[in-house]
VEXDREN-2710 file (C-alpha; in Angstrom, 1 decimal):
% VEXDREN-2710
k/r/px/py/pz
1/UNK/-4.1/40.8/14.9
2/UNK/-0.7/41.8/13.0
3/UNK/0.8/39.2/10.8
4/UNK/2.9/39.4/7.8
5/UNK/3.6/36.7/4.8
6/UNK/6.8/36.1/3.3
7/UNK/7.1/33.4/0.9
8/UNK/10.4/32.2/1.7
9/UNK/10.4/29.1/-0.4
10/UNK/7.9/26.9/-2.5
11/UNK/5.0/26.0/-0.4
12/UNK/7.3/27.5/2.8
13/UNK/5.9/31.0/4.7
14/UNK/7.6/32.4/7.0
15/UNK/5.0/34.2/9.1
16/UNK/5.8/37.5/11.6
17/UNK/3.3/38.4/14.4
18/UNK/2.7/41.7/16.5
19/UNK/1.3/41.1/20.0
20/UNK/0.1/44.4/21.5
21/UNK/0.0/44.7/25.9
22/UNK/-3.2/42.7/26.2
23/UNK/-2.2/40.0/24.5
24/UNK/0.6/39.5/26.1
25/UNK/-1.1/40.0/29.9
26/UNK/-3.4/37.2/28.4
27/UNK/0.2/34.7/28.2
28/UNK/1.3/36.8/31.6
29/UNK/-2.0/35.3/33.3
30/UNK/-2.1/31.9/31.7
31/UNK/1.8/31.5/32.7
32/UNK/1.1/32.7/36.2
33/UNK/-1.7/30.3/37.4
34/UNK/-0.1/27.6/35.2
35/UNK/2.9/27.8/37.6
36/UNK/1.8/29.4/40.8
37/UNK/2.1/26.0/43.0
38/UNK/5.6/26.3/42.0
39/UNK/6.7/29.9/43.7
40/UNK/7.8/29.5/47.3
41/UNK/7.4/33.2/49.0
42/UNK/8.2/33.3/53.1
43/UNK/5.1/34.4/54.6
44/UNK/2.9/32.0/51.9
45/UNK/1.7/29.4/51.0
46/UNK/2.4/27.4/47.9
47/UNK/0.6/28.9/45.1
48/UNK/-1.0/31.5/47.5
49/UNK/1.5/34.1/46.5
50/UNK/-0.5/36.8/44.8
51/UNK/0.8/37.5/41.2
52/UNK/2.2/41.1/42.1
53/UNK/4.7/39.9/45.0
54/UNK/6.0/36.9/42.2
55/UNK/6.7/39.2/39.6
56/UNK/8.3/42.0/42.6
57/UNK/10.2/39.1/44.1
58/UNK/11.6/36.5/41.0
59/UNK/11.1/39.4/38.2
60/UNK/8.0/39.5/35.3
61/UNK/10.8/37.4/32.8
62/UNK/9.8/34.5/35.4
63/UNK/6.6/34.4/33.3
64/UNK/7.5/34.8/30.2
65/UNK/8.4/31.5/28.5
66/UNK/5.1/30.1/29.0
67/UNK/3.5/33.6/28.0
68/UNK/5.1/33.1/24.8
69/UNK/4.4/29.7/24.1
70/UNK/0.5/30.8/25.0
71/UNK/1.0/34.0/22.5
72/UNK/2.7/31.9/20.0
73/UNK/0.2/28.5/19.5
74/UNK/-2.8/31.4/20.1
75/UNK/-1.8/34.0/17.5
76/UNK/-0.5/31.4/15.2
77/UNK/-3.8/29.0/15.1
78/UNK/-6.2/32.2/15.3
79/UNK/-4.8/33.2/12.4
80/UNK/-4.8/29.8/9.8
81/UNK/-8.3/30.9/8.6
82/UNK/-8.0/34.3/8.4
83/UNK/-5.0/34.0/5.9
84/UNK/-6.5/31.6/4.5
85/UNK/-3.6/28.7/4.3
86/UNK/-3.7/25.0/5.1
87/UNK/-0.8/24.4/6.7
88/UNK/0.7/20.9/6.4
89/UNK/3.6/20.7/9.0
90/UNK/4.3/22.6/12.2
91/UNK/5.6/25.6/12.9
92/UNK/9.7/25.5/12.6
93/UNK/12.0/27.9/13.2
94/UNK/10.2/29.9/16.1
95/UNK/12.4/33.0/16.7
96/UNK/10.9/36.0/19.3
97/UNK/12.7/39.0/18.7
98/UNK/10.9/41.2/21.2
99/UNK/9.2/40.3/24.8
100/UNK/8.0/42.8/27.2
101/UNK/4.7/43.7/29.0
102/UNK/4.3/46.6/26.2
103/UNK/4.5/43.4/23.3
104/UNK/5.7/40.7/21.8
105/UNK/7.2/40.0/18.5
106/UNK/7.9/36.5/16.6
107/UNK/8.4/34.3/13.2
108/UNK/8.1/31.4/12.4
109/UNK/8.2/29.1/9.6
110/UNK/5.1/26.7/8.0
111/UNK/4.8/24.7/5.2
112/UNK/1.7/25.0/3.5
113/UNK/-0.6/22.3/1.1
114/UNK/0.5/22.4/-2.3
115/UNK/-2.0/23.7/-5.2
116/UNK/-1.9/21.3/-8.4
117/UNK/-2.2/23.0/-11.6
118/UNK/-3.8/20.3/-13.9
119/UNK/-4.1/20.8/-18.1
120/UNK/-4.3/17.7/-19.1
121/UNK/-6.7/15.5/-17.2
122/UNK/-8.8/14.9/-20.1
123/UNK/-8.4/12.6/-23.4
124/UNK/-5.4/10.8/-22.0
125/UNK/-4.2/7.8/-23.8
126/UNK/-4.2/4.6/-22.0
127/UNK/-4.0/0.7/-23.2
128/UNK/-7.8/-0.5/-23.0
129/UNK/-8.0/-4.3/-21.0
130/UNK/-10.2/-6.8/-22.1
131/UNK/-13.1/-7.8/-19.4
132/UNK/-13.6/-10.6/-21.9
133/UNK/-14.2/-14.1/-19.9
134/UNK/-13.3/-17.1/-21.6
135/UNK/-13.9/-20.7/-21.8
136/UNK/-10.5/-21.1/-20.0
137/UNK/-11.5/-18.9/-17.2
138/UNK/-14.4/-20.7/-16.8
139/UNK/-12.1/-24.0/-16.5
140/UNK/-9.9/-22.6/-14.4
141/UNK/-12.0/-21.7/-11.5
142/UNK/-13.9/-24.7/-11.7
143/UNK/-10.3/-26.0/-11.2
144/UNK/-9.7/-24.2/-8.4
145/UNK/-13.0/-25.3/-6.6
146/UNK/-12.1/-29.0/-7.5
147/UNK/-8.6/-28.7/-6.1
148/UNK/-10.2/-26.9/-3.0
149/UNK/-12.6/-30.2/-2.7
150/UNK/-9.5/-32.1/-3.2
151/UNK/-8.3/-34.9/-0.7
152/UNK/-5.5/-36.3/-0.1
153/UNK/-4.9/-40.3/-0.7
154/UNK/-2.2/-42.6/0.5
155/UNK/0.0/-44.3/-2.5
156/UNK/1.2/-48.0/-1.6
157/UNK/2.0/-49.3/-5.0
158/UNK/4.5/-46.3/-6.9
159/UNK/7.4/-44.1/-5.7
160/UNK/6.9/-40.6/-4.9
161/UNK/6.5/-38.1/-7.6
162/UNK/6.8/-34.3/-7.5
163/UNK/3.3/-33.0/-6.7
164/UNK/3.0/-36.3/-3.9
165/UNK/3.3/-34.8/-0.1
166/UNK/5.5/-36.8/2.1
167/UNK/5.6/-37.5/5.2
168/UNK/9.2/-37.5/6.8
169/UNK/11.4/-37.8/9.4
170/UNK/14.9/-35.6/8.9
171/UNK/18.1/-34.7/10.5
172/UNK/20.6/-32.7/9.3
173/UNK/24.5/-32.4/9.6
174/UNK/27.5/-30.2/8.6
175/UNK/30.8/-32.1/9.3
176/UNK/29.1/-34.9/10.4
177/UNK/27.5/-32.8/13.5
178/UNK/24.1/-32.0/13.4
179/UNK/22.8/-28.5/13.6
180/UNK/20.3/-26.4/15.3
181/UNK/16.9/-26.5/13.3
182/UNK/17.9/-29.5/11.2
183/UNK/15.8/-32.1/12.6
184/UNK/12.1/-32.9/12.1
185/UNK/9.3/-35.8/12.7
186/UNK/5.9/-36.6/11.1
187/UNK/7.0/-33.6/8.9
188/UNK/4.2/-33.1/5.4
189/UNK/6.7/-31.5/2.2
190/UNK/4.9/-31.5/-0.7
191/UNK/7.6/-32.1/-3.4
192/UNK/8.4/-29.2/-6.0
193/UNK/6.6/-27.0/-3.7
194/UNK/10.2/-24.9/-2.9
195/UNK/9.9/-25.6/0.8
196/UNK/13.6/-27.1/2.0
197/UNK/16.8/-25.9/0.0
198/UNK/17.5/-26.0/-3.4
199/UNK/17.8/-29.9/-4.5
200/UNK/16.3/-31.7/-1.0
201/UNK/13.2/-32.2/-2.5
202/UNK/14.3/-33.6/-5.9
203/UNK/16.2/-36.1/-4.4
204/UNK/13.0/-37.4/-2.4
205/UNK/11.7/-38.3/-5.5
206/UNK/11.9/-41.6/-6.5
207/UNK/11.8/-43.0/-3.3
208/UNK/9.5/-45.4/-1.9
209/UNK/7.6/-45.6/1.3
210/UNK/9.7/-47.3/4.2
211/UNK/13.1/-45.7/2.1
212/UNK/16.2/-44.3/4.1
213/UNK/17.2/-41.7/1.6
214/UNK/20.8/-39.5/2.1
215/UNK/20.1/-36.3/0.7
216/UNK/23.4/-34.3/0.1
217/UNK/22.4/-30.0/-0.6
218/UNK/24.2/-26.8/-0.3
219/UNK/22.9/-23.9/2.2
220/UNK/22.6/-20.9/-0.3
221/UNK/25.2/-18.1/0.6
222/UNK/21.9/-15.8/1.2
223/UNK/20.9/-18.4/3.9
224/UNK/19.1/-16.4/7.1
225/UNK/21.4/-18.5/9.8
226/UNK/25.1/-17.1/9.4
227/UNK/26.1/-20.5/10.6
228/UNK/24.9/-22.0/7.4
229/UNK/25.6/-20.1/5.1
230/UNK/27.2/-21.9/2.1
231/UNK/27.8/-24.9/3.8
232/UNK/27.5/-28.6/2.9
233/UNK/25.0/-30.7/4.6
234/UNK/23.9/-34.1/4.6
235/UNK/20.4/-35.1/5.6
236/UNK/19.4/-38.6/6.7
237/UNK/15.7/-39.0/6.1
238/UNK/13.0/-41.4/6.5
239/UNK/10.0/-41.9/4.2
240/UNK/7.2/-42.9/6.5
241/UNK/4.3/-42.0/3.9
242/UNK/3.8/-40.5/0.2
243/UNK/0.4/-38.9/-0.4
244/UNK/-1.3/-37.6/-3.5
245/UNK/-4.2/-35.3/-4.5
246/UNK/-7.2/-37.3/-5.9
247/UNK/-9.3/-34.1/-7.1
248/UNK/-13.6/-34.9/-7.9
249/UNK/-14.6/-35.4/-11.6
250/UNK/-15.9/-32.2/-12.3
251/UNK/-20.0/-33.2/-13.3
252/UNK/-23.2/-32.5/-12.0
253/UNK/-22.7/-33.9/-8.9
254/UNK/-19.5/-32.4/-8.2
255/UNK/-21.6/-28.6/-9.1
256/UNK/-24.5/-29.7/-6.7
257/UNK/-21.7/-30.9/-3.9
258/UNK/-20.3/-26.9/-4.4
259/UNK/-22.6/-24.8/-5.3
260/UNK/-26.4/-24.4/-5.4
261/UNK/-26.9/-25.5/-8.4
262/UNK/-28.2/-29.0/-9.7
263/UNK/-26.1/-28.8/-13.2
264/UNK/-22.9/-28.2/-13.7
265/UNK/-24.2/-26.0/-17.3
266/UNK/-25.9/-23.4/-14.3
267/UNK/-22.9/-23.9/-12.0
268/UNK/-20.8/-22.5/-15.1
269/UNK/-23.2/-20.1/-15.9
270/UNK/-22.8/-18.7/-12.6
271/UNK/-19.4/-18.6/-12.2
272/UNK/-19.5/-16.8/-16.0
273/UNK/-21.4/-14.1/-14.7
274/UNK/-19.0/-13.6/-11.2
275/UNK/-16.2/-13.7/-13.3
276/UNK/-17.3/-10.9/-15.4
277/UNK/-18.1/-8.7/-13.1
278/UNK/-15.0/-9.5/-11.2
279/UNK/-13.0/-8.8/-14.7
280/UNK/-14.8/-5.6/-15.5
281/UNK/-13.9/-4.4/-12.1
282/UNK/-10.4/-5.3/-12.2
283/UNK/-9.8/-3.5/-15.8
284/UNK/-11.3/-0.8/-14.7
285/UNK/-9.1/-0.5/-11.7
286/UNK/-6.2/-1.1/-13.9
287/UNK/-7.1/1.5/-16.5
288/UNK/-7.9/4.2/-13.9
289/UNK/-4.5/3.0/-12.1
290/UNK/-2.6/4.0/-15.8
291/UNK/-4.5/7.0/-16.6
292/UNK/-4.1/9.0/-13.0
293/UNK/0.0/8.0/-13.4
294/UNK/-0.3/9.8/-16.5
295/UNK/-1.8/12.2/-15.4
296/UNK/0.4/12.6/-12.3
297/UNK/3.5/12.4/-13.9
298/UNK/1.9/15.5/-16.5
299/UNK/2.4/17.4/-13.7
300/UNK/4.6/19.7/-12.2
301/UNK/3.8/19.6/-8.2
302/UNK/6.5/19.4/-5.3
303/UNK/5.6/17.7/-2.4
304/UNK/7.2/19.3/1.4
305/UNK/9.4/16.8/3.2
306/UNK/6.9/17.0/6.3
307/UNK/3.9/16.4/4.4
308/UNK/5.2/13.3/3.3
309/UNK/6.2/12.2/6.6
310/UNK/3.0/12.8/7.8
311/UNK/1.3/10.5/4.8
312/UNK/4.3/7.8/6.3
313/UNK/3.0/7.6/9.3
314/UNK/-0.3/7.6/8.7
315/UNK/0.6/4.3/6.5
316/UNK/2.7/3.1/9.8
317/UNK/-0.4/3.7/12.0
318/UNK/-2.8/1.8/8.9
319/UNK/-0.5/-1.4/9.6
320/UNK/-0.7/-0.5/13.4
321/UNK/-4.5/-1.2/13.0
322/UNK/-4.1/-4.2/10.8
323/UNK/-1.5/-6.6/12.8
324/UNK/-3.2/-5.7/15.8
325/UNK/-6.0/-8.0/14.3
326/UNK/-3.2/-11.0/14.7
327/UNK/-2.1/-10.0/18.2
328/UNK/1.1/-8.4/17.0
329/UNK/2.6/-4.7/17.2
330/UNK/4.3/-3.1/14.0
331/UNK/7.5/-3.9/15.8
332/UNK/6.8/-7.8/15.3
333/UNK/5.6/-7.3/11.8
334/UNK/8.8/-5.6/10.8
335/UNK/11.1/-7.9/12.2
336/UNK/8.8/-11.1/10.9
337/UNK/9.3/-9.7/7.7
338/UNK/13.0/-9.5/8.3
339/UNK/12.8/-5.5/7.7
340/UNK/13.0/-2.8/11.0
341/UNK/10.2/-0.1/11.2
342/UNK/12.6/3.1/10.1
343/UNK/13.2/0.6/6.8
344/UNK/9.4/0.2/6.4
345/UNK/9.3/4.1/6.8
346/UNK/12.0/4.6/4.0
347/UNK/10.4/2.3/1.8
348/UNK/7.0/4.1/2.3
349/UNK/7.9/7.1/1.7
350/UNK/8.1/6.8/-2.6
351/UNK/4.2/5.4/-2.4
352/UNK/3.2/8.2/0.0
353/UNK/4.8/10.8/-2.3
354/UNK/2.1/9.5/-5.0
355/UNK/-0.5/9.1/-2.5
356/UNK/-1.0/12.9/-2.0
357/UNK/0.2/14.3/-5.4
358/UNK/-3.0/12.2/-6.8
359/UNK/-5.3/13.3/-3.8
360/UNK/-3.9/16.8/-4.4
361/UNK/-4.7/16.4/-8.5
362/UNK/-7.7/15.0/-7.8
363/UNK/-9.1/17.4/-5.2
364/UNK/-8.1/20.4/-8.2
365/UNK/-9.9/18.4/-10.8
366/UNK/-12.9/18.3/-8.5
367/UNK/-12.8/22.5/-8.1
368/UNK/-12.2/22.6/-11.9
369/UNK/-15.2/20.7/-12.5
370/UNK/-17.2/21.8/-9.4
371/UNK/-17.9/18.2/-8.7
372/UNK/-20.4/18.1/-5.8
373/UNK/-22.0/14.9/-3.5
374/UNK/-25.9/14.4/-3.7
375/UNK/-27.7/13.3/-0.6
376/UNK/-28.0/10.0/-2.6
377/UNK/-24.6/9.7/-3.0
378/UNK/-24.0/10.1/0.5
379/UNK/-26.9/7.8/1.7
380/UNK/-25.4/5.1/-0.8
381/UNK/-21.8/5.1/0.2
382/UNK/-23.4/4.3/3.9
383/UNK/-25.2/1.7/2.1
384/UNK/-22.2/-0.2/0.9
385/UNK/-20.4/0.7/4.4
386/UNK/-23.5/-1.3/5.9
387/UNK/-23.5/-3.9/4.0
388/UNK/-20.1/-4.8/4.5
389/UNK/-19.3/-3.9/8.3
390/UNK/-22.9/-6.1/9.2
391/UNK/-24.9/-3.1/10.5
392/UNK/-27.7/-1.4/10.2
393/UNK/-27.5/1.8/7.6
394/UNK/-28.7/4.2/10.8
395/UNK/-25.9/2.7/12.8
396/UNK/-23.0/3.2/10.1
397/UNK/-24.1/7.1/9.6
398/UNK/-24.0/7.7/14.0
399/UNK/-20.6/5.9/14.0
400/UNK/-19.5/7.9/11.3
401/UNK/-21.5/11.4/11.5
402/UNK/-17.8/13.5/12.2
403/UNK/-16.5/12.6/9.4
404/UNK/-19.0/13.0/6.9
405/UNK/-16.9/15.9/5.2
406/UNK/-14.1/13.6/4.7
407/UNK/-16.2/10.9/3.1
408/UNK/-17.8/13.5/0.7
409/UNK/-14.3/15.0/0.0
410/UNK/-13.3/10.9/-0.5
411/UNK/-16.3/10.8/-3.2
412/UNK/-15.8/13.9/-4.6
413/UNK/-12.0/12.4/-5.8
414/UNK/-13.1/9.3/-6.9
415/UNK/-16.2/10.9/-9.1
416/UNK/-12.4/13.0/-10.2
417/UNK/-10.9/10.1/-11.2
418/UNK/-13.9/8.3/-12.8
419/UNK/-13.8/11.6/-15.2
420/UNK/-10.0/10.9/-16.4
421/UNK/-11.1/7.3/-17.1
422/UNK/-14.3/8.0/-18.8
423/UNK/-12.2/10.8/-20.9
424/UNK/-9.7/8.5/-21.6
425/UNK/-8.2/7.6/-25.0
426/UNK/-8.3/3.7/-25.3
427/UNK/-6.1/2.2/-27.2
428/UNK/-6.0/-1.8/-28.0
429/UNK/-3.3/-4.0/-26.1
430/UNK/-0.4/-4.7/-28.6
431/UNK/0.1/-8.0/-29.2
432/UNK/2.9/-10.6/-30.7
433/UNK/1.8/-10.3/-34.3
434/UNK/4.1/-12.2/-37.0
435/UNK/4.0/-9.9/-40.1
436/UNK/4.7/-11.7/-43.2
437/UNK/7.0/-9.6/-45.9
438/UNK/5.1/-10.7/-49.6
439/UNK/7.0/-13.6/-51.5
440/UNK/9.6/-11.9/-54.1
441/UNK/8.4/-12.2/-57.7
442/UNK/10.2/-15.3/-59.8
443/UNK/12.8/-14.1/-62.3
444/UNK/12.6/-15.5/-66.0
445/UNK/15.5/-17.9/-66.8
446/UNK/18.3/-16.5/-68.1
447/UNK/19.4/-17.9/-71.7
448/UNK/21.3/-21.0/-71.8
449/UNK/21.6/-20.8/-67.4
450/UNK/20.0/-22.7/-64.5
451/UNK/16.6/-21.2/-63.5
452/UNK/17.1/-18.4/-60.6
453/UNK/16.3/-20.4/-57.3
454/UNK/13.2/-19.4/-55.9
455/UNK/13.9/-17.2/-52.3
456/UNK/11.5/-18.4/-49.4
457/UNK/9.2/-15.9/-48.1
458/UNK/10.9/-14.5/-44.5
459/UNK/9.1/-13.3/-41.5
460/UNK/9.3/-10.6/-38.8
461/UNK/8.4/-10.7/-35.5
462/UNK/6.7/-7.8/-34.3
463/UNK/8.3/-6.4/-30.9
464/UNK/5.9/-6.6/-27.9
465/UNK/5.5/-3.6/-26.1
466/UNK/5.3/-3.9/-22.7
467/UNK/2.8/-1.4/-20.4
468/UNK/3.5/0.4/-17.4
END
């Protein structure tokens, strides 16, 4: 095989191939029986015509756009390996500047995968996060599980309260006519909650249950109904109930009721130790996050238009997978979401940029350090895949067994970024200190004058620093 490189631009070949005779009798061939059926010769049938009377009676060229396209994809692909690229788009630019029975000349254009050259992967300096679990943690989720055990109570004897849930019957009017949308029955709005325009719900509160209550509001200018927009509106409603949250007293009962446990001391003990590890896990997750965006904006690596439109719609495809789960296509997502699908592309694309520069740092980290996958490694991340997908180990490694070099080429990176972490410079969080300048020494009293007035010490606040 002939082929020459010509780098043409960074991370763009332009590739030129040589196709002696037999290569191109090989496209002759494939062209011919690909298209037979569709030769009409008086005397035979369709696609009996032997090769010899087609080419005597429309001419060889007949063949030859298919005989190139055959020469082209064959040369091309045969000879990825050989030179020893990874392409990362598909061949542009396609130009044959010779085609005859004798040969077959051509170029064309690829982009090819990027090579990062990484210096500085090691002692970068990142903020350190606490893991540290407090008693307020605790409290907090203990909070949470009560006002998940909450239930709601029916108030006779007050007027309604932000934080009470009514229940209401509304209609709304502009000019006194009432409008598409505006009316509702038996409806639940939880007051403060942000649910209705700016101002209904405050004026709901107060009001007792059996009240008629005029609420007058404003339709923001950024409303989604044109109609609306900015417009005055008066809404008649009716109070037909006001509900509140009665939470349980947090004790032992409540901890036996939720948990496992008989004391509330071991339910808190437990919840201690999840927190923890759910802490640990998310600062080290942050920390990594900080020290690979150092580490990728260290370095000098161009990414090629197609590559990232290939990392786009692999994202597009992702959500494909995911909203199928709710019955809906990407199409309904988008337009759910108020966006269209080329948006969502456009708005991709910055996050898919830094998708592959870190894979591509990562993967030259892992050469650098010759990071390799043990059988245990392996059998461990199948493990973990069991465990959460509900099947048996054996069953995860058949499903997956054609992609096992991806998922060793997945470990390998993440036992890459692990290194940049552990390597890492730590450095406390800053925090709002108030520094305190020392008092200024008291003058002696001057002869026959008032004593100097003593100057109260004065005190600087430190600027906070905040972290990417």
């Amino acid at each position: 095989m002939s082929v020459n490189q010509e780098v043409i631009d960074k991370n763009l070949l332009k590739l030129t191939y040589a196709a002696d005779a037999d290569k191109v009798e090989e496209g002759l061939a494939y062209s011919f029986n690909k298209n037979k059926k569709n030769f009409s010769i008086k005397g035979f049938r369709a696609g009996k015509a032997p090769r010899k009377i087609v080419e005597q009676y429309y001419g060889v060229e007949v063949l030859f756009a298919d005989a190139e396209e055959y020469v082209i994809t064959d040369m091309y692909y045969g000879s990825v390996a050989e030179l020893g690229i990874e392409p990362v788009s598909y061949p542009q630019n396609v130009q044959v500047t010779k085609m005859s029975t004798e040969g077959m000349e051509f170029s064309l254009e690829v982009y090819t995968k990027p090579v990062a050259e990484v210096k500085d992967y090691k002692g970068v300096e990142i903020t350190e996060i606490s893991a540290e679990v407090g008693e307020e943690d605790i409290e907090k989720a203990l909070q949470m599980e009560a006002e998940k055990n909450s239930r709601m109570v029916t108030v006779e004897d007050r007027a309604a309260q932000l934080g009470d849930t009514v229940d209401i019957d509304f209609e709304g009017f502009v000019d006194e006519v009432p409008f598409d949308g505006g009316k509702g029955e038996g409806f639940k709005l939880q007051l403060g909650s942000g649910q209705f325009i700016p101002g209904f719900e405050d004026q709901l509160v107060g009001a007792n249950t059996g009240d008629d209550v005029t609420v007058n509001v404003k339709f923001p200018e950024d409303y989604h109904a044109e109609e609306l927009k900015g417009k005055d509106s008066v809404f008649k409603v009716k109070v037909n109930a006001i509900q509140t949250k009665e939470l349980p007293e947090i004790n032992d009962d409540f901890a036996s009721d939720v948990s496992s446990f008989d004391t509330l001391a071991e339910y808190k003990a437990d919840i201690a130790e999840k927190l923890a590890k759910e802490k640990a896990d998310a600062a080290k997750e942050g920390m990594m996050s900080e020290a690979l965006k150092k580490v990728i904006d260290a370095t000098e690596l161009e990414i090629p238009a197609p590559m990232v439109d290939r990392e786009v719609e692999d994202e597009i495809n992702r959500l494909s997978y995911r909203v199928k789960s709710y019955g809906m296509t990407v199409e309904q997502y988008c337009m759910y979401m108020g966006t269209t699908i080329e948006e969502y592309r456009e708005k991709a694309r910055p996050q898919a940029e830094l998708n592959i520069k870190r894979d591509l740092i990562l993967e030259a980290i892992v050469a650098a350090e010759e990071i390799s996958v043990s059988a245990e490694e392996l059998d461990k991340e199948f493990e973990t895949a069991a465990e959460y997908m509900k099947k048996t180990v054996e069953e995860v490694k058949t499903q997956y067994a054609a992609n096992i070099p991806a998922i060793e080429e997945e470990v390998k990176r993440r036992k890459a970024a692990e290194l940049i972490l552990e390597t890492a410079v730590k450095v406390p969080a800053k925090t709002d200190a108030v520094e305190e300048k020392p008092a200024p020494k008291k003058k002696a009293p001057a002869k026959k004058k008032a004593p100097a007035k003593k100057e109260e010490p004065k005190a600087e606040e430190s600027k906070t620093e905040e972290n990417a």
